[in-house]
C-alpha positions in Angstrom: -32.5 2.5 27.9 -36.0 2.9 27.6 -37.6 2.5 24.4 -40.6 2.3 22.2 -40.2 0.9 19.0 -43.6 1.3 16.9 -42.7 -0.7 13.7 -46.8 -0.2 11.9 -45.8 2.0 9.7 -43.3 -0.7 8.2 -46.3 -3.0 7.9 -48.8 -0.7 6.4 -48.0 -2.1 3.1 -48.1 -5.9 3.8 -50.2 -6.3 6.9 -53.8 -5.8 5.0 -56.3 -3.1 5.3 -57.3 -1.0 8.1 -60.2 -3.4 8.7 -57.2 -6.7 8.6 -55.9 -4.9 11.1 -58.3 -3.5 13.8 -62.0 -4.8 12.4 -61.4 -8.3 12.6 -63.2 -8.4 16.0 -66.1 -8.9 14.6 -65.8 -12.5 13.7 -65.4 -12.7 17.1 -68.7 -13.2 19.2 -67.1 -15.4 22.0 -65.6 -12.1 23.7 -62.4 -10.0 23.0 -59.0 -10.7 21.6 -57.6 -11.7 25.3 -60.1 -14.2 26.0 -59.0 -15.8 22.7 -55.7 -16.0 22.9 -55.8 -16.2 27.1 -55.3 -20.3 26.5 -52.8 -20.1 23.8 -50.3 -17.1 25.9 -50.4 -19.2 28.6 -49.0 -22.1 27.5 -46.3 -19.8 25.6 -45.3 -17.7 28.4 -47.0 -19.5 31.6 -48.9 -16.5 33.9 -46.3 -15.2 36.3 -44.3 -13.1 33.4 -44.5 -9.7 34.5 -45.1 -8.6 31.0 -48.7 -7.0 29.5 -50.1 -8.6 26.0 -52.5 -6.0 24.5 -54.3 -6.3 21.6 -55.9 -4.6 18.6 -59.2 -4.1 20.1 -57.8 -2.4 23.6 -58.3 -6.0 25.4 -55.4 -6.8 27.6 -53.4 -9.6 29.6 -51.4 -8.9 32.1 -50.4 -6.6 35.1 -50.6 -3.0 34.3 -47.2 -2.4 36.3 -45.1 -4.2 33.9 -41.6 -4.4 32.8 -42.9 -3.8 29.5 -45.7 -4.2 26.8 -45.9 -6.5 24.0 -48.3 -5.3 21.8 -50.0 -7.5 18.8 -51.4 -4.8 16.2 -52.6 -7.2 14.3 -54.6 -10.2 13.4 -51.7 -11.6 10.6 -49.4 -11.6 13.4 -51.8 -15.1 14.0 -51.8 -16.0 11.2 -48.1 -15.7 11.0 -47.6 -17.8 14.3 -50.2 -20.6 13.1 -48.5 -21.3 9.7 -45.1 -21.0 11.5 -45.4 -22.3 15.1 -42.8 -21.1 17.4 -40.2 -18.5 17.3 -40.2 -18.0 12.6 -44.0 -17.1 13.1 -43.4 -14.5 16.2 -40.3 -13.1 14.6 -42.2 -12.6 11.2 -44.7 -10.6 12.8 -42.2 -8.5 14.8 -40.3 -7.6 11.7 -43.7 -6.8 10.0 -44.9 -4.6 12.4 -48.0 -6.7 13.7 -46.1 -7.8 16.9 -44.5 -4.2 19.1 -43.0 -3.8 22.2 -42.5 -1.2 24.8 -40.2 -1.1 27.4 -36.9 -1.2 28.0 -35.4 -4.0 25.8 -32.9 -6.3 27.8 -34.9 -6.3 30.9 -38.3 -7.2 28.8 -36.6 -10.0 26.4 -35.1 -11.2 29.3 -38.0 -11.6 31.1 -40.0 -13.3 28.2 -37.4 -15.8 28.0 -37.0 -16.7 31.4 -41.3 -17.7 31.1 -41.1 -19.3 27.5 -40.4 -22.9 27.3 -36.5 -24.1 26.9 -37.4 -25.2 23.2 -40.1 -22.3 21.7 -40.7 -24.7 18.5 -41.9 -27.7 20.1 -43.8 -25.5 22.4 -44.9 -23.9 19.7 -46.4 -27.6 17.7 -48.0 -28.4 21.2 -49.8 -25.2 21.6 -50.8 -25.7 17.8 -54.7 -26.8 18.7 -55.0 -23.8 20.5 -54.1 -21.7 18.2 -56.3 -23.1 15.7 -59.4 -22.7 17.9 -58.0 -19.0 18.7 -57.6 -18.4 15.3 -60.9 -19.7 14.0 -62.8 -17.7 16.7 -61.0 -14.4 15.4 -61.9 -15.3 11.9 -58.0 -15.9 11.6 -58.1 -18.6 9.6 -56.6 -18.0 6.1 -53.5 -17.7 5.0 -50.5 -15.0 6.2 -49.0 -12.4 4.2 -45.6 -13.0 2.2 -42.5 -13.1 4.4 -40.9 -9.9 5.4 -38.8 -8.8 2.5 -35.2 -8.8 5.3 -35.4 -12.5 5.3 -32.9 -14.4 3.9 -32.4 -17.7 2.4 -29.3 -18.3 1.2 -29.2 -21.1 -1.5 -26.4 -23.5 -2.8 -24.5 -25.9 -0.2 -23.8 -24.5 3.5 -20.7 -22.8 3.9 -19.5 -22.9 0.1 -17.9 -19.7 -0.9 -20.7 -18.3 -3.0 -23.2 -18.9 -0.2 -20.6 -17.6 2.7 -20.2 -14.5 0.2 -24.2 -14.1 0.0 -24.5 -14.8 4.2 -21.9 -11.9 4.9 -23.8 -9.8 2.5 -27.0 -9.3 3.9 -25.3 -9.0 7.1 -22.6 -6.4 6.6 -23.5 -4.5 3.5 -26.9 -2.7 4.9 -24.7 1.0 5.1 -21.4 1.4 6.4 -23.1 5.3 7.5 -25.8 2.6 10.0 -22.9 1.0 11.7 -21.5 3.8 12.4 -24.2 5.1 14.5 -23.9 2.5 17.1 -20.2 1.1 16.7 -19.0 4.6 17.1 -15.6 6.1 15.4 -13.7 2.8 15.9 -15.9 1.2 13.6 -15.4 -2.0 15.3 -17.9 -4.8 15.2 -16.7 -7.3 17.9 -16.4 -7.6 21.6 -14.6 -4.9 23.7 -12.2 -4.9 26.4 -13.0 -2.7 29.4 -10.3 -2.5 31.1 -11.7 -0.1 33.7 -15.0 0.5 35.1 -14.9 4.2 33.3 -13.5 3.1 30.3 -15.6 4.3 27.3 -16.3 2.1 24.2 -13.2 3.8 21.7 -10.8 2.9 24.9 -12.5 -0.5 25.6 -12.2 -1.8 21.6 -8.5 -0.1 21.6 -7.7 -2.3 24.4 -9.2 -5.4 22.9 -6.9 -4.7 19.8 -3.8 -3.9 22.0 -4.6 -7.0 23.6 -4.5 -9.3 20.4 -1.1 -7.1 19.2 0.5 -8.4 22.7 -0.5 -12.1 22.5 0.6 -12.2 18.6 4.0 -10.9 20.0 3.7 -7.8 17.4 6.8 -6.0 19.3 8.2 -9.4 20.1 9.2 -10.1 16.4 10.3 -6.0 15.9 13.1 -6.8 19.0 14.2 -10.4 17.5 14.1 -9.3 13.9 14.3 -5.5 13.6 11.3 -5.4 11.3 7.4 -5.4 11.6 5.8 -8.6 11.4 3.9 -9.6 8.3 -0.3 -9.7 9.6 -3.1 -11.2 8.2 -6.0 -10.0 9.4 -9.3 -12.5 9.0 -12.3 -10.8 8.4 -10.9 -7.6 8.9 -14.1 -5.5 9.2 -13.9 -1.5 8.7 -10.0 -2.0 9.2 -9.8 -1.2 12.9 -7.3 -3.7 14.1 -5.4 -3.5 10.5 -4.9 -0.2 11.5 -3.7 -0.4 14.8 -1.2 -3.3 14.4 0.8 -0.8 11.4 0.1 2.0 13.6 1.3 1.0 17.5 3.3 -2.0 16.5 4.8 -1.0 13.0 3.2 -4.4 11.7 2.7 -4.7 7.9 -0.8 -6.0 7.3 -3.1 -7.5 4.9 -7.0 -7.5 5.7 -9.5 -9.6 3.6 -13.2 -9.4 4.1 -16.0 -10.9 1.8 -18.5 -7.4 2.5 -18.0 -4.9 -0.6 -19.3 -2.7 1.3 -16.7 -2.9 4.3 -13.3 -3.1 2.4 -14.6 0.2 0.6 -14.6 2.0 3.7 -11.8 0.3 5.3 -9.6 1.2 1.9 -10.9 5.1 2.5 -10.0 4.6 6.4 -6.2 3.5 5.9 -6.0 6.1 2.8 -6.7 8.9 5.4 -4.8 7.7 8.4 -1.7 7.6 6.2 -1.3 4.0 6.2 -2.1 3.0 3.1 2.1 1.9 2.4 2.0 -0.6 5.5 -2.2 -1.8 5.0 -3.5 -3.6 2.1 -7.4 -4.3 2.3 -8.8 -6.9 0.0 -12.1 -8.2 -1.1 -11.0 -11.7 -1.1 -12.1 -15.5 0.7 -10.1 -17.0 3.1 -10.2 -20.0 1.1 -8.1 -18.5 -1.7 -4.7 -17.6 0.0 -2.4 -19.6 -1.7 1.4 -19.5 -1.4 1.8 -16.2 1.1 3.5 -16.2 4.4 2.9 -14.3 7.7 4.3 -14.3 10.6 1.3 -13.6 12.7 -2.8 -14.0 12.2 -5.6 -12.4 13.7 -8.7 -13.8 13.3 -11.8 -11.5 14.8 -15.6 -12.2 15.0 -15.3 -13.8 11.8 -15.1 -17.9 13.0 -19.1 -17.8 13.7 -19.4 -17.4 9.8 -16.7 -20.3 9.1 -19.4 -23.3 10.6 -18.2 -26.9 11.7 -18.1 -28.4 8.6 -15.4 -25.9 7.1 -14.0 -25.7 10.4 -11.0 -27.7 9.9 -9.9 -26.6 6.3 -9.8 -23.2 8.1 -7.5 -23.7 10.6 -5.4 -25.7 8.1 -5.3 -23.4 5.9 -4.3 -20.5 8.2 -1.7 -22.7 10.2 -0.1 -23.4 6.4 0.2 -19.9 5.9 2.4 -19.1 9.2 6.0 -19.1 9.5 7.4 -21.2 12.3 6.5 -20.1 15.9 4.1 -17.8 13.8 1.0 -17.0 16.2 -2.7 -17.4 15.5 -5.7 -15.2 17.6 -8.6 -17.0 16.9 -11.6 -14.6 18.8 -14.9 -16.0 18.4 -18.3 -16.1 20.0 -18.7 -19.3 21.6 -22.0 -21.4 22.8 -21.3 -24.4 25.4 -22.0 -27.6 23.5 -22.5 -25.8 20.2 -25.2 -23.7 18.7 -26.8 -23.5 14.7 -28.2 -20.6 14.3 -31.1 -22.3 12.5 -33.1 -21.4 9.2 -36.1 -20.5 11.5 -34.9 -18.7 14.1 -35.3 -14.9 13.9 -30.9 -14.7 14.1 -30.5 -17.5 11.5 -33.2 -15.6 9.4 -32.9 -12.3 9.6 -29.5 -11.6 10.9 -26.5 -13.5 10.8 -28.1 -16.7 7.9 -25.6 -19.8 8.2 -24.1 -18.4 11.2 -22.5 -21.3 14.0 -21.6 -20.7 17.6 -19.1 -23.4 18.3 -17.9 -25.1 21.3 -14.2 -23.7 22.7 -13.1 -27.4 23.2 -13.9 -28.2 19.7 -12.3 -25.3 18.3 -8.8 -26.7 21.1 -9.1 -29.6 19.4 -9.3 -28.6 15.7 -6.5 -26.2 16.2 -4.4 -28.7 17.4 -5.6 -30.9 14.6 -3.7 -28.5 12.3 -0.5 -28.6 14.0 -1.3 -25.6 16.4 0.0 -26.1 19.7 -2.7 -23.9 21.8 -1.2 -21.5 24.6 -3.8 -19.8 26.1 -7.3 -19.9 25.7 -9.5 -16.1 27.5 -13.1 -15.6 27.9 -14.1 -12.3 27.4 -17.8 -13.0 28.5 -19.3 -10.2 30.6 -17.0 -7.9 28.4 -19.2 -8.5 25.8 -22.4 -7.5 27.3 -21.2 -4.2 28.5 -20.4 -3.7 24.8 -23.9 -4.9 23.1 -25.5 -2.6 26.1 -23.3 0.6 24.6 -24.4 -0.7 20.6 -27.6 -0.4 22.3 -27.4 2.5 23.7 -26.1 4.1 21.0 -29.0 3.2 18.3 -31.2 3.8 20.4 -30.2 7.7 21.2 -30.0 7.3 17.2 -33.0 5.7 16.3 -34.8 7.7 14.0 -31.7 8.0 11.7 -31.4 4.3 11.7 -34.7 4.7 10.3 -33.8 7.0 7.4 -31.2 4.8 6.6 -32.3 1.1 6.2 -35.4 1.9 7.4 -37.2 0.6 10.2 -37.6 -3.0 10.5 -34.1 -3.6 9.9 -33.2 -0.9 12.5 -35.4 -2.5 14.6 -33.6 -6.3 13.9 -30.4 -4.8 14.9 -31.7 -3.1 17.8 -33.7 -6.4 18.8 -30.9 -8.9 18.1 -28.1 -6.8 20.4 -30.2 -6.3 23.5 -31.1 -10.4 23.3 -27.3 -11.1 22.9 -26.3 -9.3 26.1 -28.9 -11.3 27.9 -27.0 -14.5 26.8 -23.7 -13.3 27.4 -24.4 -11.9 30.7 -26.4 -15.9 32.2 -23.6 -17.9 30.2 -25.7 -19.1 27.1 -23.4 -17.4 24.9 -19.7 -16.9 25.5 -16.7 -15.6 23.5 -13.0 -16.7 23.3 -9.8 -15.9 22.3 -7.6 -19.0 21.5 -3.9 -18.4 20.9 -2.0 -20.5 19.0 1.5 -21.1 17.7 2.9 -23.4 14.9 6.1 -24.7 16.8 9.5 -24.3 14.5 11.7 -27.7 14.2 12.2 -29.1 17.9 9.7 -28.3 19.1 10.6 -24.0 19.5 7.7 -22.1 20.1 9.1 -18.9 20.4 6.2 -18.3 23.5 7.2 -15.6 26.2 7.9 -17.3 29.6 5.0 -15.7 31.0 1.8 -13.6 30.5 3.0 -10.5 32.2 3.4 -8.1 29.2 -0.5 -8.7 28.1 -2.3 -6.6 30.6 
C-alpha cells in the first residue's frame, strides 16, 4: 500500500506565492532549511526515527533508506506549527499541502508515533523557543495563512441536537458516490467480522451483521412469536444492517440517522432491494423517539458521536423503548480510560468534531444504570484493523477519483485518518466492543439462550 500523496496543488491558493513557498531561503544566511529546523525535529521526533524530513530548498534530515518521506513544501507549514504548537499546527499544514508524505502510510505514521513524545502538545510548548529561533532565521516570523477551509468548529453546547446534527454533517455528508469507493457495495461504515483468513470485506461486514441478528435473537422471537421482531436501528448508516435484519431474519425495521445525505441513499437502497414494506429510514434524532416500542435495538458505530455527558439519557432512552427481555447491541469504538477527541487534534478537527471514545466499563456501568442487565460484552479489536487496512486499500487504488469528488485534501484526511486508526487498533490504544444487553421482564426473565452456541 504504497503511496504518494502530493497535496500542493490543494495549497496553491492559500500557501503564498511561488517565492512564500520555495524563495524564502534567502532570509536564511546561517545555512539551509535542515540546519534550522535540525534542533527543533529533534526534540519532536528524537534521531533514531527511520523517517527522512526534506525541505523546500533540497536540504534533508534523515537516512536515505527510509520507511518513508515527510516532505515540508513550505515555509507556512512553520508558521502554522509556531502559532499552533503541537499536533493543530502539523495537521493544518498537512491538510494545506505545505506538509507531504511518501511512503507507505501505516508503516510511516506508525513509525513517527512510536519517536514523538506521549503528549505532542506539551512537546510541542517545550520545543516552542526553538521554533521561534528556527523561524526567525528562515524569515518565518509573521503570521500563517487562514485555516484550512475542512476545519470544523461546531458552535452551541457539546452534544446538543443541533450541534450533534452539524458534527455528523461534515462527517457523513461529503458524497455518498466517495464512500463508496472505499466501503465497497456493502456501504458499511463500521468494523468487520472476518470470520476466515480469505474472507473478503462484503463477507466480513455480512458476518458482522449476522453476528448482531444472532445476539438480538432476530430468529429467536420469529420461533416464540411467529412474527418478525420490531428493530430499531441507531444510526443506521447507508441501511446495510436495516437491510439484512428484513432480509435474513424477516425483522421489521426502522433506521434513523442525522446525515441527509445517508438516509437519501439508504431510502433508494431498500426501494431497490424490494424492502421498502418491512424498512422505514428516517432522518430523525435519537433523542426524539417518544412513545414506540421494539423488541430489539441495534446500535452501530454511532455511540462515539453520543459523548459522556449524554451518555446516560441514551441508554435510558433506548432501554424505555424495549419490550421486556427486548435486547440492545451497543457496538462502539472504545479507548482504555477514555478518549476526547479534542478541538485541536487533527480527528477532533477535521474528521469526526465532538467525537468521544469511551471506556467499555463505563459504558457496563451506564447500561446497567438504565435497567440493562448486560450479557456479554466482545472485542472485535484486530478485526477492525484488517478492515481500515482494506478502506485503505481501496482509496488508495481509487485515489484520483477521490480527488474529483471532494477533492484532495479531504481525500487525503480520510486516507490519513484510516491508516492512523489501524495502528491504534492493532497496539491496543483503540479498541471496539459490542455490549449486549437485555431489559429483564417481571421476575427477573431474561429471555437469554442458555448458551452462546448459535452466534458463531
Amino acid at each position: 500500500m504504497a503511496v504518494s500523496v502530493d497535496s500542493t496543488a490543494v495549497a496553491d491558493s492559500r500557501a503564498g506565492s511561488g517565492a512564500d513557498r520555495a524563495g524564502d531561503t534567502a532570509g536564511s544566511p546561517m545555512g539551509s532549511v535542515a540546519d534550522a529546523l535540525a534542533p527543533l525535529l529533534k526534540m519532536l521526533v528524537g534521531t533514531e526515527a527511520p523517517v527522512r524530513f526534506e525541505f523546500w530548498d533540497g536540504s534533508a534530515i534523515g537516512p536515505s533508506e527510509s520507511v518513508g518521506v515527510v516532505r515540508v513544501e513550505s515555509i507556512n507549514a512553520i508558521r502554522r506549527i509556531l502559532w499552533a504548537p503541537g499536533e493543530l499546527g502539523v495537521a493544518r499544514a498537512f491538510v494545506a499541502g505545505e506538509i507531504t508524505v511518501e511512503g507507505e502510510l501505516p508503516v510511516l505514521l506508525r513509525a513517527l508515533r512510536n519517536a514523538a513524545p506521549r503528549d505532542l502538545r506539551k512537546a510541542g510548548i517545550r520545543a516552542l523557543p526553538a521554533a521561534v529561533d528556527a523561524a526567525r532565521r528562515l524569515g518565518a516570523i509573521g503570521l500563517p495563512p487562514s485555516p484550512p477551509p475542512e476545519e470544523s468548529r461546531p458552535a452551541g453546547r457539546l452534544h446538543s441536537p443541533l450541534r450533534d446534527a452539524a458534527a455528523i454533517s461534515h462527517h457523513y455528508d461529503v458524497g455518498n458516490d466517495f464512500y463508496r469507493l472505499f466501503l465497497g457495495p456493502r456501504m458499511t461504515y463500521s468494523c468487520a467480522r472476518f470470520v476466515t483468513d480469505t474472507a473478503t470485506l462484503e463477507e466480513a461486514q455480512d458476518a458482522k451483521h449476522e453476528l448482531i441478528c444472532r445476539k438480538l435473537g432476530l430468529d429467536q422471537y420469529v420461533a416464540e412469536h411467529q412474527r418478525g421482531a420490531r428493530l430499531l436501528d441507531v444510526g443506521c448508516g447507508w441501511g446495510s444492517m436495516a437491510m439484512h435484519a428484513a432480509r435474513e431474519h424477516q425483522a421489521t425495521v426502522v433506521g434513523i440517522t442525522l446525515s441527509a445525505e445517508q438516509a437519501a441513499l439508504a431510502r433508494q437502497r431498500v426501494e431497490e432491494a424490494g424492502l421498502a414494506d418491512r424498512v422505514e429510514i428516517r432522518l430523525q434524532d435519537y433523542r426524539e423517539l417518544r412513545g414506540e416500542r421494539f423488541d430489539a435495538i441495534s446500535s452501530i458505530g454511532m455511540f462515539e458521536h453520543v459523548g459522556a455527558s449524554a451518555m446516560g439519557r441514551y441508554f435510558d432512552i433506548l432501554a424505555g423503548l424495549l419490550e421486556p427481555t427486548g435486547r440492545l447491541l451497543n457496538h462502539a469504538i472504545s479507548s482504555p480510560g477514555g478518549s476526547v477527541l479534542g478541538s485541536r487534534s487533527f480527528v477532533g478537527r477535521y474528521v469526526f468534531p465532538d467525537g468521544e471514545l469511551l471506556d467499555v466499563g463505563r459504558v457496563v456501568l451506564a447500561m446497567q444504570r438504565a435497567g440493562f442487565e448486560v450479557r456479554d460484552v466482545e472485542s472485535l479489536r484486530e478485526h477492525y484493523t484488517k478492515t481500515l487496512l482494506a478502506w485503505v486499500a481501496n482509496l488508495e487504488a481509487h485515489f484520483d477519483e477521490a480527488v474529483a469528488l471532494v477533492g484532495r485534501a479531504r481525500a487525503t484526511i480520510w486516507l490519513f485518518y484510516m491508516a492512523a486508526s489501524s495502528n491504534g487498533f492493532e497496539d491496543g490504544g483503540l479498541a471496539i466492543h459490542q455490549v449486549l444487553g437485555v431489559v429483564p421482564a417481571a421476575g427477573g426473565r431474561s429471555g437469554m439462550p442458555p448458551t452462546r452456541s448459535n452466534w458463531s
